[in-house]
C-alpha positions in Angstrom: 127.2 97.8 164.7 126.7 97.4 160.8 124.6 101.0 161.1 127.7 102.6 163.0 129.8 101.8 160.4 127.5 103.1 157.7 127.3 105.9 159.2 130.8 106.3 159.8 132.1 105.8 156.3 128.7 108.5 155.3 130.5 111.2 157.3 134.3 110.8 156.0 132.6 111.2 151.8 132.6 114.5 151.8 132.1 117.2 149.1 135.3 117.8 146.5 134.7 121.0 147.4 134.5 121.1 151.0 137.5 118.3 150.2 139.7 121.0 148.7 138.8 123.7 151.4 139.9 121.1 154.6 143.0 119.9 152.3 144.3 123.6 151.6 143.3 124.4 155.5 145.3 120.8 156.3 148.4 122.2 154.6 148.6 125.5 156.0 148.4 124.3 159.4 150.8 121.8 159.3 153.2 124.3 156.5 152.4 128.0 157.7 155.3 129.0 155.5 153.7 127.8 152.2 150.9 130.5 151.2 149.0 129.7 148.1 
């Protein structure tokens, strides 16, 4: 179970990149009306 969890918390740090890219993608799905 301790390996699950490492493995786990591995896949949520992500990139600040990639970061930015699902954040920006977050926001226009949930706000289609804000375009920036």
């Amino acid at each position: 179970m301790k390996n699950n969890i490492k493995l786990k918390s591995k896949e949520i740090i992500l990139p600040e990149k990639l970061k930015a890219i699902l954040w920006s993608k977050n926001i226009k799905a949930i706000n289609p009306e804000t375009d920036k």
